[in-house]
C-alpha positions as CSV (number, residue, x, y, z in Angstrom):
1,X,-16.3,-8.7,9.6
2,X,-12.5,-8.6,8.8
3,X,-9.3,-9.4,10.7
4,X,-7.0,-7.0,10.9
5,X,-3.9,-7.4,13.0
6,X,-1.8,-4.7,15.1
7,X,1.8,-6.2,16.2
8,X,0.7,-9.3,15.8
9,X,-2.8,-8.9,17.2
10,X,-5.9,-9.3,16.1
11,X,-8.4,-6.3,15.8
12,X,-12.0,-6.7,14.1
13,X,-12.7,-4.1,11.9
14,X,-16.2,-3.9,10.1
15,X,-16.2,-2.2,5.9
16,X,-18.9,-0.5,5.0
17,X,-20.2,2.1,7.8
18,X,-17.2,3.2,8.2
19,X,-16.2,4.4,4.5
20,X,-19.6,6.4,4.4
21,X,-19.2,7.3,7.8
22,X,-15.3,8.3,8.9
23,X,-15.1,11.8,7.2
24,X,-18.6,12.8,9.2
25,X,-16.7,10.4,12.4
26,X,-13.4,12.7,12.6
27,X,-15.1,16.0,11.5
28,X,-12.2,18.8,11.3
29,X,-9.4,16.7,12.7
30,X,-9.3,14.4,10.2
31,X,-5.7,13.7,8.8
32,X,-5.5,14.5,4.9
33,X,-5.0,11.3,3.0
34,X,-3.3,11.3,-0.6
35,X,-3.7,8.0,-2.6
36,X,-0.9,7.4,-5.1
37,X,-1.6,5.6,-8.7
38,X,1.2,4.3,-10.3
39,X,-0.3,3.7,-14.4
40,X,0.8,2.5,-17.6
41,X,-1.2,1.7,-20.9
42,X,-4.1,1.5,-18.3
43,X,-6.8,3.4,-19.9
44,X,-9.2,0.8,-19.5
45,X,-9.0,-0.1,-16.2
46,X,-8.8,3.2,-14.5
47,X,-12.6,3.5,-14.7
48,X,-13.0,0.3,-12.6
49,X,-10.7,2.2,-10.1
50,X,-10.8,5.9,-9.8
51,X,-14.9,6.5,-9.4
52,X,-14.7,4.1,-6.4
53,X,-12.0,6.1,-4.4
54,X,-13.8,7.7,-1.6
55,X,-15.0,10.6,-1.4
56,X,-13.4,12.2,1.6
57,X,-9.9,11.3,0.0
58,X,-8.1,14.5,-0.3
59,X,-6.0,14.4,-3.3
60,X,-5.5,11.2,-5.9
61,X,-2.2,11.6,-7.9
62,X,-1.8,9.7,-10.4
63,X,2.3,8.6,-11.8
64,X,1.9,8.2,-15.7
65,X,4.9,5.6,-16.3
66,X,5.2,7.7,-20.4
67,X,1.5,5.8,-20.8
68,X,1.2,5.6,-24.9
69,X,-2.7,5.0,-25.2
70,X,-4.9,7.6,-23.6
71,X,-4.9,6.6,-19.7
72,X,-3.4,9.9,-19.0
73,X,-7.0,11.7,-20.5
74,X,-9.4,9.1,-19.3
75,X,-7.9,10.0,-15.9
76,X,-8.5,13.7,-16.0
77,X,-11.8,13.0,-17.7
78,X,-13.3,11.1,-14.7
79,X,-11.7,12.7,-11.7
80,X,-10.7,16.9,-13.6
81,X,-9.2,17.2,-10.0
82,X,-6.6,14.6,-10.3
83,X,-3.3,15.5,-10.1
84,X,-0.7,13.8,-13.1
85,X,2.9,13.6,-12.3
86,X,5.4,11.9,-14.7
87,X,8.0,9.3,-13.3
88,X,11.6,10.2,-13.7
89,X,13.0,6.3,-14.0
90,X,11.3,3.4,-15.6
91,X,9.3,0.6,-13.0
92,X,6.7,0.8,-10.4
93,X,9.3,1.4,-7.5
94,X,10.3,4.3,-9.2
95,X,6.6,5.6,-9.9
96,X,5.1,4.9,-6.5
97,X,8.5,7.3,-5.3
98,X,7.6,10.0,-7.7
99,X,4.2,10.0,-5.9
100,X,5.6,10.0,-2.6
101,X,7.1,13.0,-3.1
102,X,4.4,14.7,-4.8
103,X,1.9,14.0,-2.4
104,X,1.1,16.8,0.4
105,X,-1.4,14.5,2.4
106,X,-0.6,13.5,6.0
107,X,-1.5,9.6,5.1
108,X,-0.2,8.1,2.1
109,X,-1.9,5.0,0.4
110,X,-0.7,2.9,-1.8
111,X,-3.6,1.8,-4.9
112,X,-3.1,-0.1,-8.0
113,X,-4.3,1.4,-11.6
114,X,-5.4,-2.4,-13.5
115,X,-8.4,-3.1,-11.1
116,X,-6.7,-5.8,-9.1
117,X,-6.5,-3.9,-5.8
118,X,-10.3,-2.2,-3.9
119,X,-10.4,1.5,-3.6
120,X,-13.2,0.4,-1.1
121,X,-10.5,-0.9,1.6
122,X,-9.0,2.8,1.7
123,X,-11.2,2.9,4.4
124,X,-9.6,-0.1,6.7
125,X,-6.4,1.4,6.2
126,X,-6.6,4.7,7.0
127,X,-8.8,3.3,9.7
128,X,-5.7,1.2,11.3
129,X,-3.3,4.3,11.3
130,X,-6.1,6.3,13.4
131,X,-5.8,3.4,15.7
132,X,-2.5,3.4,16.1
133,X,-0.2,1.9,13.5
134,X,2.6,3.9,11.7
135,X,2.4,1.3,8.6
136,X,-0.6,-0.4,7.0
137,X,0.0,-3.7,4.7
138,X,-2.8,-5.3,3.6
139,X,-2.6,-9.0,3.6
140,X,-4.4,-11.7,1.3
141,X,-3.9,-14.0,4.2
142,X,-5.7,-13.3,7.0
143,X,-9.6,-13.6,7.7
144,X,-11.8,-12.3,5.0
145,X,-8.8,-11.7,2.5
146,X,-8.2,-13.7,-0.7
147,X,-6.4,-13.6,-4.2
148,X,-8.0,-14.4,-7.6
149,X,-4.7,-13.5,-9.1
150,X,-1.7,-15.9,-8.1
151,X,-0.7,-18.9,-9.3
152,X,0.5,-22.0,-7.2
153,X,3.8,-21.2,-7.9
154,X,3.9,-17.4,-6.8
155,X,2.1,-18.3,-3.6
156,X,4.4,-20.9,-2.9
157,X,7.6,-18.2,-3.5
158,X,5.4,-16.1,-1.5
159,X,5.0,-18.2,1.5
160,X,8.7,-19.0,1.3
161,X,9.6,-15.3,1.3
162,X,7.5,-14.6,3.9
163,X,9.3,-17.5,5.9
164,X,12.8,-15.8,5.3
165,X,11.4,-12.5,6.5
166,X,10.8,-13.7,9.9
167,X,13.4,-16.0,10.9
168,X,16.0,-13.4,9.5
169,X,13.6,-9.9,10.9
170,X,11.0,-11.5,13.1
171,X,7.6,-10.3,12.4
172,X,4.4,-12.3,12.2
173,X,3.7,-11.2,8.8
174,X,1.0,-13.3,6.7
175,X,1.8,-11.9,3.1
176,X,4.9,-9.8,2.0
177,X,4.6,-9.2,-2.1
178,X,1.6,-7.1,-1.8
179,X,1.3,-3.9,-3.1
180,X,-1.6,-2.2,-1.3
181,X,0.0,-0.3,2.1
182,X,-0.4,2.9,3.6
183,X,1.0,4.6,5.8
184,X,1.8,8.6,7.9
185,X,3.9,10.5,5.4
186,X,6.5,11.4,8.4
187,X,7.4,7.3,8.4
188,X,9.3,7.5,4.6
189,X,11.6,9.7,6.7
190,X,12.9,5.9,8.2
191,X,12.4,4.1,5.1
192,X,15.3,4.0,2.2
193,X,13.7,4.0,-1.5
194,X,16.1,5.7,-3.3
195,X,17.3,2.9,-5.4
196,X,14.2,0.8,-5.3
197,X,13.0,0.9,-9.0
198,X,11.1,-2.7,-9.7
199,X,8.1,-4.6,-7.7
200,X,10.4,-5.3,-5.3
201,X,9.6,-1.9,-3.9
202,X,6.5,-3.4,-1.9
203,X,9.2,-6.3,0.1
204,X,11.3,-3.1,0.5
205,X,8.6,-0.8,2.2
206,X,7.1,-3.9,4.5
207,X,11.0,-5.3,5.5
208,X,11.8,-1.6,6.4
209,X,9.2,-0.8,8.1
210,X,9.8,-3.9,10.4
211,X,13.8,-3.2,10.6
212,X,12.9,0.6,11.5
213,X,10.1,-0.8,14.0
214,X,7.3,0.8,12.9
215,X,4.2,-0.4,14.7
216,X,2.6,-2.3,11.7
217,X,-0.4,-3.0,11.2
218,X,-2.3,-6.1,8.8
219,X,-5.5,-5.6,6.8
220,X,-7.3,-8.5,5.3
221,X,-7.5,-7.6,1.7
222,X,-9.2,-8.7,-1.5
223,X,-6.9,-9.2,-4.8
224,X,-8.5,-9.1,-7.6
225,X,-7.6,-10.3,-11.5
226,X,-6.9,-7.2,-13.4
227,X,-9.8,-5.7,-15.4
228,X,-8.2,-5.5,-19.0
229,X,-4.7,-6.7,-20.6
230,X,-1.7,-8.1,-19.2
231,X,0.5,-7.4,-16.1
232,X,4.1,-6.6,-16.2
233,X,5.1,-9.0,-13.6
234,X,7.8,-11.3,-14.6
235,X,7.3,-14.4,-11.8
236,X,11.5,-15.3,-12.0
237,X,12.8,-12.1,-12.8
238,X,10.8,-10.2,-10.2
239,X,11.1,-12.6,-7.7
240,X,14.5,-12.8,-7.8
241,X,14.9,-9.3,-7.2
242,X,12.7,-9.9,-4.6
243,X,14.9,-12.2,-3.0
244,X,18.3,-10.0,-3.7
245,X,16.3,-7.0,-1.7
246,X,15.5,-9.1,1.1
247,X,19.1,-10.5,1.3
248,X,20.9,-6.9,1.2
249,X,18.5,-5.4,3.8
250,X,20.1,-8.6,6.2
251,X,23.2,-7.5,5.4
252,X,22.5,-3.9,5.8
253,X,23.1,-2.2,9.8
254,X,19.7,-1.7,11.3
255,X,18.4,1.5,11.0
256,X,18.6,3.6,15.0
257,X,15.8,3.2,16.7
258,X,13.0,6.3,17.6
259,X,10.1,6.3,19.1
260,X,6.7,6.7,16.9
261,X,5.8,10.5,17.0
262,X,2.8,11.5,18.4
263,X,-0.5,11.8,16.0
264,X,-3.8,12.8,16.2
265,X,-6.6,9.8,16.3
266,X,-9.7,11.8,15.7
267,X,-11.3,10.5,18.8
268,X,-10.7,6.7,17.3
269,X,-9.9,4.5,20.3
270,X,-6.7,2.5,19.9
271,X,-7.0,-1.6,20.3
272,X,-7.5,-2.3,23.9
273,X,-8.4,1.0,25.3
């Protein structure tokens, strides 16, 4: 079983079942779900990723960040149906944006091209927004999550970011630098990206969704090592955007308030009832 958490509340949510199971479980009123890809040079990871993306998924686009080996082929070769869109600006914020805008599904996740991130959660997350939430992070902290891919150093900046966030936002977030959210398409409408170009793009997405206040939901998640070659994560340089983002959204006025719009569950209960 994993630990999921909705406003600060825990929810049990069982993988598995459910990602053979949910298409057949919300029949026609399912929500269409778009999973965005943000790649570079990642030619031979993509086959560790795309093949495992659910079935039911309704479209997979995946942002070629000007790729210079063949990722852009080995993409079309093992899913023909995948849609290729080329990022206007360099770094993963300004990828995963390019994808966001291409992207026609009513759910939007969030997946990472180098292997480090499970297609087989989509499940969990779209599985939290049925229930309820307007925002899904997935969390390496809670029960039945994990990391095989951070040093001592990143999870100490990590904890102490994740500190920050809540005495300066509130929140009982468990993880903050973590790429691997999804959420209803309607909710970027309350969200400011424009100028998000780097990694700080996930702190960005998680802080605003909390300023705007989104009911957000955690999912335990799994972070894996990437399959092949290096990551373009720079600890100091990244973090300290990090840091600079979370400081000019305190400084920032708070976004006005609205109520979450009304959405269709497909007949999934939400926690409680």
């Amino acid at each position: 079983m994993q630990q999921n958490k909705i406003d600060g509340q825990s929810i049990q949510a069982a993988q598995g079942p459910l990602d053979d199971n949910l298409a057949g479980l919300l029949g026609a009123s399912r929500p269409s779900v778009s999973v965005v890809i943000p790649a570079m040079n990642e030619e031979k990871n993509l086959p560790h990723v795309l093949p495992r993306i659910p079935k039911w998924v309704d479209e997979v686009i995946l942002v070629d960040g000007h790729s210079k080996d063949a990722t852009v082929a080995v993409a079309r070769e093992l899913m023909p149906d995948i849609r290729v869109v080329q990022q206007d600006r360099r770094g993963k914020g300004a990828a995963l944006r390019c994808g966001f805008k291409a992207a026609k599904g009513e759910i939007i996740v969030m997946l990472d091209a180098d292997g480090s991130t499970d297609p087989g959660e989509i499940p969990a997350f779209v599985g939290a927004l049925l229930s309820g939430a307007d925002f899904v992070k997935g969390s390496r902290f809670l029960q039945g999550g994990g990391t095989d891919d951070m040093e001592w150093y990143r999870f100490l900046g990590n904890w102490g970011l994740v500190k920050l966030v809540t005495l300066r936002f509130g929140g009982k977030f468990t993880d903050l630098c973590y790429g691997y959210n999804a959420f209803w398409r309607d909710a970027l409408d309350r969200l400011e990206i424009d100028d998000v170009d780097g990694f700080e793009i996930e702190t960005s997405l998680n802080v605003q969704a909390l300023r705007a206040h989104l009911k957000i939901a955690e999912v335990a998640s799994m972070e894996a090592r990437r399959v092949h070659g290096t990551s373009n994560l720079r600890t100091i340089p990244d973090g300290w955007r990090v840091l600079s983002t979370i400081m000019k959204l305190s400084m920032s006025p708070p976004p006005e308030s609205a109520p979450s719009p009304y959405r269709p569950r497909g007949g999934m209960p939400l926690p409680g009832e």
